[in-house]
C-alpha positions in Angstrom: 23.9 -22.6 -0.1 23.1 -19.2 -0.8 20.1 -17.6 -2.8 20.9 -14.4 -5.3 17.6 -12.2 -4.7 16.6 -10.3 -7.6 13.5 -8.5 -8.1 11.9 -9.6 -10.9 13.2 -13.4 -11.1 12.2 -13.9 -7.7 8.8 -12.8 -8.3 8.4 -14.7 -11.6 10.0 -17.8 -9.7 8.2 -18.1 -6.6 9.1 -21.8 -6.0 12.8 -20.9 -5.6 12.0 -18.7 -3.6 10.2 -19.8 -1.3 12.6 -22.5 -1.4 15.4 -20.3 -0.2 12.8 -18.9 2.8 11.7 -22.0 4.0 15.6 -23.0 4.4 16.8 -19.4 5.5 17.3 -20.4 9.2 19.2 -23.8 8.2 21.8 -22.8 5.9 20.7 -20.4 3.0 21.6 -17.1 2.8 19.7 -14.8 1.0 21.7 -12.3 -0.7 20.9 -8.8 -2.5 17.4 -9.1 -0.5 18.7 -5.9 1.9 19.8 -3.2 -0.6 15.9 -4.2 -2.6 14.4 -3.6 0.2 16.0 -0.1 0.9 15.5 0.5 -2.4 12.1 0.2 -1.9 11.4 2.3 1.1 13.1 4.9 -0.5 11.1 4.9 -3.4 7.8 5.1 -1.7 8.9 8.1 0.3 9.9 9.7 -2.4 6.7 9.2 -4.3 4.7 10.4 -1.2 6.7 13.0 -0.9 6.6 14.1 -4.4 2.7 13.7 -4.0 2.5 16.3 -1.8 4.9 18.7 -3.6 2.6 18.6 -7.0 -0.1 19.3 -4.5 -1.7 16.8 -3.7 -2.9 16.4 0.4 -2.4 19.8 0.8 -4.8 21.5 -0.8 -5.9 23.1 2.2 -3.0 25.3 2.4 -3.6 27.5 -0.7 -6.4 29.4 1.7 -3.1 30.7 3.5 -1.7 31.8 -0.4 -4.9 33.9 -0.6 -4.7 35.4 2.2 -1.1 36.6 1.8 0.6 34.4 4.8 3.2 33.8 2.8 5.5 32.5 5.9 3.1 30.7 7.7 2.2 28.9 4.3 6.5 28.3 3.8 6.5 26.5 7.2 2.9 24.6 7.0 4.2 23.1 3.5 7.9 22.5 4.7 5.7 20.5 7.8 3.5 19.1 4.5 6.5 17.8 3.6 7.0 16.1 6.5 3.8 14.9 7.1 4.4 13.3 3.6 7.5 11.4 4.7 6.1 10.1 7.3 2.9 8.8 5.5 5.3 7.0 2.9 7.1 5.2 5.9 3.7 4.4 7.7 2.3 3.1 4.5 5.8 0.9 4.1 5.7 -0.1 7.3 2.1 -0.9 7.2 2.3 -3.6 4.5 5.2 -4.9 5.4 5.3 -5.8 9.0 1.5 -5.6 9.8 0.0 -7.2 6.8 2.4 -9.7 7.4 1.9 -10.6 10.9 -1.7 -11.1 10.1 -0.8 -13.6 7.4 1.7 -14.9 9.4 -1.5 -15.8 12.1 -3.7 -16.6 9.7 -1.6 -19.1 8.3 0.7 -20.5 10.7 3.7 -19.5 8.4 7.2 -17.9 9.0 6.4 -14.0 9.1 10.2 -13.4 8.4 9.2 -15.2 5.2 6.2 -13.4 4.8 7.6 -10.2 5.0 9.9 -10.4 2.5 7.4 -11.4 0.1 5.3 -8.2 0.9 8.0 -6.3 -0.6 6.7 -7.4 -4.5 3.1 -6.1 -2.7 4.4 -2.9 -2.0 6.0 -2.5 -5.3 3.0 -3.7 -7.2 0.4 -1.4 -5.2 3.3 1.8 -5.3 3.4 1.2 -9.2 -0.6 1.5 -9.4 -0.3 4.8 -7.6 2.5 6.3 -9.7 0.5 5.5 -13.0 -2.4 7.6 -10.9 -0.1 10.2 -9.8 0.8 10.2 -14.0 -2.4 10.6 -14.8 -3.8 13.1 -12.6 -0.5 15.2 -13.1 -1.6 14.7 -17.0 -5.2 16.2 -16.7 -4.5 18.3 -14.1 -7.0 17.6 -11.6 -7.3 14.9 -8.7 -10.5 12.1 -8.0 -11.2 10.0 -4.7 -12.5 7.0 -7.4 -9.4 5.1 -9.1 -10.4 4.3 -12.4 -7.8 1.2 -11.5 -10.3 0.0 -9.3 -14.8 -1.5 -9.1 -15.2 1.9 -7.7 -16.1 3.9 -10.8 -18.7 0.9 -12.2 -20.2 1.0 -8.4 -21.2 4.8 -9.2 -23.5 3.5 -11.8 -25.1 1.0 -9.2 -25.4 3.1 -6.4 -25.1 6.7 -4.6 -23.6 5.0 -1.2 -20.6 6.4 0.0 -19.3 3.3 1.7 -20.3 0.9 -1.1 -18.4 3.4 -3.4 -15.3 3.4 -1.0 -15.4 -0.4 -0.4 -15.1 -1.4 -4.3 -13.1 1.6 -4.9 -10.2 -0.8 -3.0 -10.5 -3.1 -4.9 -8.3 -2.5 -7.8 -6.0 -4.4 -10.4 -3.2 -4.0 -7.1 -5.2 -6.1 -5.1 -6.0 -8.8 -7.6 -2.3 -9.1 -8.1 -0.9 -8.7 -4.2 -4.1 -11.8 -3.6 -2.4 -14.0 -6.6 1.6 -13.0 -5.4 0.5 -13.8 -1.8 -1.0 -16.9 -2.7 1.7 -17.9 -5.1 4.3 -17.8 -2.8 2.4 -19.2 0.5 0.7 -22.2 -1.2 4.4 -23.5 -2.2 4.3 -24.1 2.0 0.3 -25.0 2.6 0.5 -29.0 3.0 -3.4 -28.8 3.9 -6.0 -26.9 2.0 -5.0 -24.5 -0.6 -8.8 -23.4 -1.1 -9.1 -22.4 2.5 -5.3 -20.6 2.3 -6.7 -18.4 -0.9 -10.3 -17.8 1.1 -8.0 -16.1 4.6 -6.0 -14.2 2.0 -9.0 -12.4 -0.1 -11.1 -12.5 3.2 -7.8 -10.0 4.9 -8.4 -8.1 1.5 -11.9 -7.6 2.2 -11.5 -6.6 5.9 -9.1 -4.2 5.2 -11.2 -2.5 2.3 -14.4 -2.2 4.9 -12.3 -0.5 7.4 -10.5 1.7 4.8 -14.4 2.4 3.1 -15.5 3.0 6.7 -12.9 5.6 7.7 -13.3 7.5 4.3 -16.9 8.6 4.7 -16.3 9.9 8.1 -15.6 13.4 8.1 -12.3 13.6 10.2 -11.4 16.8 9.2 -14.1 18.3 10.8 -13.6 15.7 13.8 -10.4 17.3 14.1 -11.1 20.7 13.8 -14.1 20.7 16.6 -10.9 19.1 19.1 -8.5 21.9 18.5 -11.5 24.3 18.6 -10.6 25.8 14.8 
């Protein structure tokens, strides 16, 4: 028996689906699911990558501009460039193999299974990013706060950084990779479905400390006092 993947109809029927996953190693075969997911990671390279050329995470470069180092500012964006790639890979590779094994321990489920599911996740978070990218590349100008996410209504609350940064992770992307995630594992939880949805938001959470943690500490300057700059 075999299983047609595509995109949309898969994600709007997760009990087929899951279906197909749950009987992948038996005798379903899952086709279309490989050229989606190149699709995919060449899309989110692309986007990092054409980040980086409008500017954005390498703003530290136009110092070299100003000072007339005009080759040493071709080679540190062509190495921007790079740096950009391999960001969009890390972040692909990030979501899709290490979110996945967590939820895969977490829940005692198939992480081939999971996997695949993270690829609607990656999609759904690169789409919030490209309507960012849109809109800074609009007005011209680039924020740390999504206005996609709790973080702007935590500015009114509070001046702490790390509160800030926590709530600024948690944007309309997250709401809808908690409900995917939970859509397509709770057609396998036999047990408690409360508990499955409480490990899912509770990785959410974990992830947004570290992430809040690691953005108020000033790494640059980290960096710069290792390399003696």
């Amino acid at each position: 028996m075999d299983y047609q993947f595509r995109f949309w109809h898969s994600l709007l029927n997760p009990s087929k689906l899951a279906f197909a996953l749950d009987n992948e190693e038996q005798d379903t075969k899952i086709k279309g699911y490989q050229s989606r997911f190149f699709v995919i990671l060449g899309l989110t390279i692309l986007f990092f990558v054409l980040r980086n050329i409008w500017g954005m995470g390498s703003e530290n470069l136009t110092y070299l501009m100003s000072k007339n180092l005009e080759e040493e500012y071709i080679v540190s964006r062509y190495l921007s460039l790079f740096g950009a790639a391999i960001k969009g890979l890390l972040f692909f590779a990030f979501h899709y193999y290490f979110v996945s094994a967590c939820l895969a321990i977490l829940t005692d489920q198939s992480f081939k299974a999971i996997s695949k599911i993270q690829l609607f996740v990656i999609a759904t978070i690169l789409l919030e990013k490209a309507i960012l990218f849109f809109v800074f590349a609009l007005s011209g100008f680039t924020t740390a706060i999504s206005f996609l996410s709790l973080g702007p209504i935590t500015t009114y609350l509070t001046n702490d950084s790390f509160v800030i940064y926590f709530f600024n992770q948690l944007t309309i992307a997250t709401a809808l990779t908690i409900y995917i995630q939970y859509s397509f594992l709770s057609k396998w939880e036999e047990e408690s479905k409360g508990l499955l949805l409480t490990k899912i938001i509770g990785i959410h959470i974990f992830f947004a400390l570290v992430t809040a943690g690691i953005s108020i500490l000033p790494l640059y300057d980290y960096m710069t006092k290792v390399v003696g700059l």
